[in-house]
PDB file of N, CA, C and O in Angstrom:
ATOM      1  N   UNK A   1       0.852  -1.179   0.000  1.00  0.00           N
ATOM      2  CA  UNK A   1       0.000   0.000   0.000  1.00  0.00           C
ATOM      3  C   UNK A   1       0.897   1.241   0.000  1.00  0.00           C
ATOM      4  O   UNK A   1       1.455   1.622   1.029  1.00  0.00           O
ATOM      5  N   UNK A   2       1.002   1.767  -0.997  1.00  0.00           N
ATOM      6  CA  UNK A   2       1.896   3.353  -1.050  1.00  0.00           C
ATOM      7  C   UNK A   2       0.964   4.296  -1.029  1.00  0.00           C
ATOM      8  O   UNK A   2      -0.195   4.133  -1.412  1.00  0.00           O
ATOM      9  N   UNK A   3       1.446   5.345  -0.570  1.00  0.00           N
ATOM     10  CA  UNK A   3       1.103   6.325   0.194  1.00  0.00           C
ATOM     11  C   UNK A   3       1.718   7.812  -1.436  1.00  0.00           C
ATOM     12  O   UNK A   3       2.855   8.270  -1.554  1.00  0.00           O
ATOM     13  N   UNK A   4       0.557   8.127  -2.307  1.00  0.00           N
ATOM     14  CA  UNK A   4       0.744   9.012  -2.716  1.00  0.00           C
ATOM     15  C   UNK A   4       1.045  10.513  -2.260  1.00  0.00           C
ATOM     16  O   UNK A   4       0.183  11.298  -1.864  1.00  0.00           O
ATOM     17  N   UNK A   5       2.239  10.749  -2.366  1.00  0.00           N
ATOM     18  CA  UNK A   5       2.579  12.136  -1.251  1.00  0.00           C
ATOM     19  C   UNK A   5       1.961  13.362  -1.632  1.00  0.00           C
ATOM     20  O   UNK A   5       1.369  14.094  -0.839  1.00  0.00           O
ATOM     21  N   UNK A   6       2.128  13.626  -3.085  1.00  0.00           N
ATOM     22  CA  UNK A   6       1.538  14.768  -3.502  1.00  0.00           C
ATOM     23  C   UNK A   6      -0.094  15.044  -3.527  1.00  0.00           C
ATOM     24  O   UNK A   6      -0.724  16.099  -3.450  1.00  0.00           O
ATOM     25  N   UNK A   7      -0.444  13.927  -3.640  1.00  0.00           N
ATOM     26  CA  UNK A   7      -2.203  13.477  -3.264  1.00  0.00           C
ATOM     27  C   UNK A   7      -2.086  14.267  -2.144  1.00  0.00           C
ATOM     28  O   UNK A   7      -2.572  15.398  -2.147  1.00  0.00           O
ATOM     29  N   UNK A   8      -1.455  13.786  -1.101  1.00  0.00           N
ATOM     30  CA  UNK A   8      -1.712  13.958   0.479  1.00  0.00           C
ATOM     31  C   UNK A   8      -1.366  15.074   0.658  1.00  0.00           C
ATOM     32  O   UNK A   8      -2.199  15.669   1.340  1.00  0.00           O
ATOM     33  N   UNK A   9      -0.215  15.906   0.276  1.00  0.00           N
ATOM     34  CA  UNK A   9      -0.117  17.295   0.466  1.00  0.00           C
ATOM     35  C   UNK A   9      -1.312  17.914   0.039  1.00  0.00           C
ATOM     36  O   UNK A   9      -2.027  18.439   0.893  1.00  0.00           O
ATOM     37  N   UNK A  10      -1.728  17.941  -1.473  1.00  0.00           N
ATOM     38  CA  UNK A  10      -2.865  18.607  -2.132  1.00  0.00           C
ATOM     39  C   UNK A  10      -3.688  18.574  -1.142  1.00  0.00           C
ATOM     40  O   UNK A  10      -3.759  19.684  -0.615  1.00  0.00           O
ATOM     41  N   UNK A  11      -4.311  17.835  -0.676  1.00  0.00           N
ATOM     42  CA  UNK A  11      -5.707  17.242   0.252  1.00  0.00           C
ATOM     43  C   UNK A  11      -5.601  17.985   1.612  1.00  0.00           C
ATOM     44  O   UNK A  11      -6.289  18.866   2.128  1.00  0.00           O
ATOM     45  N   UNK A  12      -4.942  17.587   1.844  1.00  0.00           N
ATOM     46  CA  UNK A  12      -4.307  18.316   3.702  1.00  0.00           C
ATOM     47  C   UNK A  12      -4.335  20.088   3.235  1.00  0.00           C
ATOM     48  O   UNK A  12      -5.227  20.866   3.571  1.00  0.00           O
ATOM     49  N   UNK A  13      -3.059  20.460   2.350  1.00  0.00           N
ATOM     50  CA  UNK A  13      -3.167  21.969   1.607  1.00  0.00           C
ATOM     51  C   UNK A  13      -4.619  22.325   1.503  1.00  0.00           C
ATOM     52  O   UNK A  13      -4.913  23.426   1.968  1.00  0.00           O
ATOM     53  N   UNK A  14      -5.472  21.691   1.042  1.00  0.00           N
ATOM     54  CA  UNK A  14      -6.652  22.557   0.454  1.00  0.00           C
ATOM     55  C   UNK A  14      -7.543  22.090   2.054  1.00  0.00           C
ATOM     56  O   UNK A  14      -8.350  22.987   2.298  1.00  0.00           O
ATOM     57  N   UNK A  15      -7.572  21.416   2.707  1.00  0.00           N
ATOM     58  CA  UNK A  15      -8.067  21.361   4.192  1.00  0.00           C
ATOM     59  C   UNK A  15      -7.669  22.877   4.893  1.00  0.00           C
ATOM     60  O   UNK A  15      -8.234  23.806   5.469  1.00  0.00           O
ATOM     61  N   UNK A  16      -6.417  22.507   4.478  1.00  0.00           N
ATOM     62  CA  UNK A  16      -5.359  24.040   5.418  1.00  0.00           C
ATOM     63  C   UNK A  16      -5.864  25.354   5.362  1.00  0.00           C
ATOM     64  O   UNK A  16      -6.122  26.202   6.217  1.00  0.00           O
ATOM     65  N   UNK A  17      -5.954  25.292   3.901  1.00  0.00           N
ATOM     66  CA  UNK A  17      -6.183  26.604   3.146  1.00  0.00           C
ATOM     67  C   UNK A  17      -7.606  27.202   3.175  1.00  0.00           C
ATOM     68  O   UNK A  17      -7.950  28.374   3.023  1.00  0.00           O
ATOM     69  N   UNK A  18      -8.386  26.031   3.422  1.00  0.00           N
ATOM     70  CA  UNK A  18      -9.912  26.194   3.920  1.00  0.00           C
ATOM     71  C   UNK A  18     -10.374  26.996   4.821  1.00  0.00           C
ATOM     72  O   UNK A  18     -11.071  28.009   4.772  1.00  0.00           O
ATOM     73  N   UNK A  19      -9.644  26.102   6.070  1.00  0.00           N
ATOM     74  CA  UNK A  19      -9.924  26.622   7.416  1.00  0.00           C
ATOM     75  C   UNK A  19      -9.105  28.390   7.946  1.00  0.00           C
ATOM     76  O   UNK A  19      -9.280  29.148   8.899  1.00  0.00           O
ATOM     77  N   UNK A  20      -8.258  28.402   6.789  1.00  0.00           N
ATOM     78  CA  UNK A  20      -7.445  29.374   7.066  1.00  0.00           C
ATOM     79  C   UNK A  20      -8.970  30.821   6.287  1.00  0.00           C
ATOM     80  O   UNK A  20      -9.437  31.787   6.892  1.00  0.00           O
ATOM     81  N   UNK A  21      -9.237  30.426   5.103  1.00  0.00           N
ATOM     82  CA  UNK A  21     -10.097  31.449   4.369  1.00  0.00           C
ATOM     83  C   UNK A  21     -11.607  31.812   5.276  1.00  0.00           C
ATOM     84  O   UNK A  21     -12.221  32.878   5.307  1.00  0.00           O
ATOM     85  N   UNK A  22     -12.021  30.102   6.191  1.00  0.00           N
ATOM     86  CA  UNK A  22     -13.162  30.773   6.729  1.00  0.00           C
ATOM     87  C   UNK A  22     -12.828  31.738   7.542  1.00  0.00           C
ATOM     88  O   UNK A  22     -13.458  32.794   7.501  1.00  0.00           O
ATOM     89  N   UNK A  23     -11.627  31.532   8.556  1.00  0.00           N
ATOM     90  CA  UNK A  23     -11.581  32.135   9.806  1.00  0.00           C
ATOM     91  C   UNK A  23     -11.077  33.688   9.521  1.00  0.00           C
ATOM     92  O   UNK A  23     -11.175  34.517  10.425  1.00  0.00           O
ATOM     93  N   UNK A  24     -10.433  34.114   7.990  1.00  0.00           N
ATOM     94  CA  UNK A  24     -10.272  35.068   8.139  1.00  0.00           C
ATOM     95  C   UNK A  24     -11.813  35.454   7.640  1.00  0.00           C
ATOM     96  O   UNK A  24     -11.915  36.673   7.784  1.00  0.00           O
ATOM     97  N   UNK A  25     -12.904  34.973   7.175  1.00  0.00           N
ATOM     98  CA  UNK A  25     -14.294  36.001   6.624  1.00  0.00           C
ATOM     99  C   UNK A  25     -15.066  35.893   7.976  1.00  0.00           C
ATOM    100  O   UNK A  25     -16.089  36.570   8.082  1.00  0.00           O
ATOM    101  N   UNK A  26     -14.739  35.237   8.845  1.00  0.00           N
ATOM    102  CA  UNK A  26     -15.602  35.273  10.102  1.00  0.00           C
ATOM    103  C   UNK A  26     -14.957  36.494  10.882  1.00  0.00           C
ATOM    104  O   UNK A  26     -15.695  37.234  11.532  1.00  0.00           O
ATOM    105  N   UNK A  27     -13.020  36.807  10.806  1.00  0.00           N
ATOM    106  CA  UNK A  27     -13.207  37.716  11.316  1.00  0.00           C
ATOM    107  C   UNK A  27     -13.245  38.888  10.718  1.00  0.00           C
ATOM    108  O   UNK A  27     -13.167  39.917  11.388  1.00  0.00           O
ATOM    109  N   UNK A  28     -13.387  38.918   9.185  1.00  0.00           N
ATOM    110  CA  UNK A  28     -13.647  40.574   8.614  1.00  0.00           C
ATOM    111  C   UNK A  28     -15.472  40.628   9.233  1.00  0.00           C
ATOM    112  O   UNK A  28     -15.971  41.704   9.565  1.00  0.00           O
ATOM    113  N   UNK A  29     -16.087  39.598   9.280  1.00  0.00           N
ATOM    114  CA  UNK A  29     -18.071  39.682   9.397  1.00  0.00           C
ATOM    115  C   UNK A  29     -17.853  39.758  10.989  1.00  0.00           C
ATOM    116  O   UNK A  29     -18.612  40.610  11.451  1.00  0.00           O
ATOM    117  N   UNK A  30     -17.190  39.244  11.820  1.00  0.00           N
ATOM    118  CA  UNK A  30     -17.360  40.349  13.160  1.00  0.00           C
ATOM    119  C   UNK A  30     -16.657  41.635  13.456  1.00  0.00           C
ATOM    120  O   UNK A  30     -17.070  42.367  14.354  1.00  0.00           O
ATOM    121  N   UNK A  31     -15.506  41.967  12.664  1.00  0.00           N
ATOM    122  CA  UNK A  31     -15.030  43.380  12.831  1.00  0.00           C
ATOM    123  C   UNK A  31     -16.027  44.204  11.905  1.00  0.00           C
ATOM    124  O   UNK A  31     -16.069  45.378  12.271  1.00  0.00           O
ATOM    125  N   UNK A  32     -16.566  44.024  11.182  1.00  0.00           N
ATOM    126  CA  UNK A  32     -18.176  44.856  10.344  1.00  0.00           C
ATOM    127  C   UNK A  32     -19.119  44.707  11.229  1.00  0.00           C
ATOM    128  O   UNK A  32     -20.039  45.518  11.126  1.00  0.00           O
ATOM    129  N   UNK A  33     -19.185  44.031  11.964  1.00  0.00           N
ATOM    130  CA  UNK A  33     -20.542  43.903  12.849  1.00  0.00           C
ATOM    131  C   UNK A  33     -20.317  44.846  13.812  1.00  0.00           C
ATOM    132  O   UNK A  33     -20.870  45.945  13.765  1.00  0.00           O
ATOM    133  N   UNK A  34     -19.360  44.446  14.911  1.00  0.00           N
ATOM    134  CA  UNK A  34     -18.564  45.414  15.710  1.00  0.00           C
ATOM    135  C   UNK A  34     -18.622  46.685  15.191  1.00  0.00           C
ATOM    136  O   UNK A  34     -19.257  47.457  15.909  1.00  0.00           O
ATOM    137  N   UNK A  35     -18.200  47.133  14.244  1.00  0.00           N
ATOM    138  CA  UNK A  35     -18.191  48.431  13.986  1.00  0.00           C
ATOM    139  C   UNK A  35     -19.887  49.201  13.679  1.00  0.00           C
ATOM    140  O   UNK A  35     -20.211  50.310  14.103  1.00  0.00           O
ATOM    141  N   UNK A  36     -20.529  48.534  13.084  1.00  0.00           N
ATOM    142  CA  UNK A  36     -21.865  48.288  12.905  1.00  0.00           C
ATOM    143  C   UNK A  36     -22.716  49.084  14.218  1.00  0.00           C
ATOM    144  O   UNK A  36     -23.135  50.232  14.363  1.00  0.00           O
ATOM    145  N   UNK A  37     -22.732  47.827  15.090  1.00  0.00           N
ATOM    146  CA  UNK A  37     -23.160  48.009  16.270  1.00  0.00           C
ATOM    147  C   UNK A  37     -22.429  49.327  17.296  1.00  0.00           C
ATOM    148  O   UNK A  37     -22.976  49.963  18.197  1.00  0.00           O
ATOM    149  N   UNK A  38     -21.248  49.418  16.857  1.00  0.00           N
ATOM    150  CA  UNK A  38     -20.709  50.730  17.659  1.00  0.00           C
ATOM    151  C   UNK A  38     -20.987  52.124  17.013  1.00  0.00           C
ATOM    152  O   UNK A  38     -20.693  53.215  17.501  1.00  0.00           O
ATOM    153  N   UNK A  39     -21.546  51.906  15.943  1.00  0.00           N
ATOM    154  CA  UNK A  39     -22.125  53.217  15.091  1.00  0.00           C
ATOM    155  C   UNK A  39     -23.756  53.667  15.157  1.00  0.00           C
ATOM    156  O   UNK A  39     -24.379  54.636  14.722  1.00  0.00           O
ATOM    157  N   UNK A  40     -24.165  52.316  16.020  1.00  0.00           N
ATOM    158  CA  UNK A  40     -25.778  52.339  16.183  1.00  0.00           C
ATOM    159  C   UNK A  40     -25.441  52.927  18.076  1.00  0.00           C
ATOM    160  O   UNK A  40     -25.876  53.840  18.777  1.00  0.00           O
ATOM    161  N   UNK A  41     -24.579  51.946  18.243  1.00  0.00           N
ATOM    162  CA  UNK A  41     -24.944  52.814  19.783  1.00  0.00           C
ATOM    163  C   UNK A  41     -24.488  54.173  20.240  1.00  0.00           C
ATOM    164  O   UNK A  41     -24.882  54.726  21.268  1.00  0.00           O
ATOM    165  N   UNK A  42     -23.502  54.727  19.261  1.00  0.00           N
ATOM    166  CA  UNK A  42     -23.320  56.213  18.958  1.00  0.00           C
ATOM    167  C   UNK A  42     -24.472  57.352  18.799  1.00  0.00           C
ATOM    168  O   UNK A  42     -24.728  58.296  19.546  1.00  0.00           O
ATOM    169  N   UNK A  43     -25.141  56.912  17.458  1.00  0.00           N
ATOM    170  CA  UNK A  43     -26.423  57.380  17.259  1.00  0.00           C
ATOM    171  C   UNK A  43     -26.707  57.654  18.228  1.00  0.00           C
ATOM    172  O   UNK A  43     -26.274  58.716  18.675  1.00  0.00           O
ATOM    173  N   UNK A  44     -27.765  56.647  19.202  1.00  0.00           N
ATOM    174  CA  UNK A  44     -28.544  56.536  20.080  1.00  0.00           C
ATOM    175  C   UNK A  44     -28.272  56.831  21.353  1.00  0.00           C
ATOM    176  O   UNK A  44     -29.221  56.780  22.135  1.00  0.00           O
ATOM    177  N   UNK A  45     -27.022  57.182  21.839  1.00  0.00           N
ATOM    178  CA  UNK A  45     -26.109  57.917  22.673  1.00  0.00           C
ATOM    179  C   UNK A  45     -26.261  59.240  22.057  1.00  0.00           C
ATOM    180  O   UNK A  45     -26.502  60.036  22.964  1.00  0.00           O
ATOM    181  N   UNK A  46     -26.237  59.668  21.227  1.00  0.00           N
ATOM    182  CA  UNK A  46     -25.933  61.244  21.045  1.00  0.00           C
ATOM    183  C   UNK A  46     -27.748  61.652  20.773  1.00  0.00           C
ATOM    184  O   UNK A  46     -28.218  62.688  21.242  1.00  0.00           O
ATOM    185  N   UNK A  47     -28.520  60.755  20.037  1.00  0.00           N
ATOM    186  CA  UNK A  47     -30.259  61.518  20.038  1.00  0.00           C
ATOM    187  C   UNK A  47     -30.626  61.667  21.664  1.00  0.00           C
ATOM    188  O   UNK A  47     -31.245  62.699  21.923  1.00  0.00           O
ATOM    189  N   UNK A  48     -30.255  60.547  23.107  1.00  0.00           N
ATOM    190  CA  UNK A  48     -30.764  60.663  23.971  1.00  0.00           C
ATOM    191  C   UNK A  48     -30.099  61.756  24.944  1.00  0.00           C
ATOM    192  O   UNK A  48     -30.550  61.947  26.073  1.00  0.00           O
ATOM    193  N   UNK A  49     -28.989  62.466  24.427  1.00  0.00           N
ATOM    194  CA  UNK A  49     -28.099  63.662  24.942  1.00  0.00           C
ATOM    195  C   UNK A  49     -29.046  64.157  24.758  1.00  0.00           C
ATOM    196  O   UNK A  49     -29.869  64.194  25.674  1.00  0.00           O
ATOM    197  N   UNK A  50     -29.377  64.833  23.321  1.00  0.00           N
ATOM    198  CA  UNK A  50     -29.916  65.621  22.221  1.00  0.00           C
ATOM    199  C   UNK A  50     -31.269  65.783  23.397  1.00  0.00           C
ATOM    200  O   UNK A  50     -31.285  66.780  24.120  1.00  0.00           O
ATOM    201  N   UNK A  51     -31.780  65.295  23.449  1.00  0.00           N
ATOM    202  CA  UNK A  51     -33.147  65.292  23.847  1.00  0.00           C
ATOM    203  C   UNK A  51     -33.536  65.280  25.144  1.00  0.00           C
ATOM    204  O   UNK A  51     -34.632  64.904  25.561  1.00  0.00           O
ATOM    205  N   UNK A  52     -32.443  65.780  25.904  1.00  0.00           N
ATOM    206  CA  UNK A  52     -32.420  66.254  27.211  1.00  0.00           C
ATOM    207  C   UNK A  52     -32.930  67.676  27.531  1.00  0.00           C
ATOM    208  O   UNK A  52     -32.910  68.094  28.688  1.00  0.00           O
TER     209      UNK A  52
END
């Protein structure tokens, strides 16, 4: 039973390369959220000044 190496790199590589692409779009979609949410609670911090 031989063990194709370049198979196994490819396979493992594109595993690698996977987990590497989600984790960076999970963290650009919580640094957008984050910022998101810190621009809503700005707003709503400065209308309830406002309206003092």
């Amino acid at each position: 039973m031989a063990v194709d190496w370049g198979e196994a790199l490819r396979v493992g590589g594109t595993g690698f390369g996977t987990v590497f692409l989600v984790l960076v779009i999970l963290a650009v979609a919580i640094t957008l959220i984050g910022l998101a949410v810190r621009r809503l609670n700005r707003s709503q911090t400065n209308s309830k000044q406002e309206g003092k």
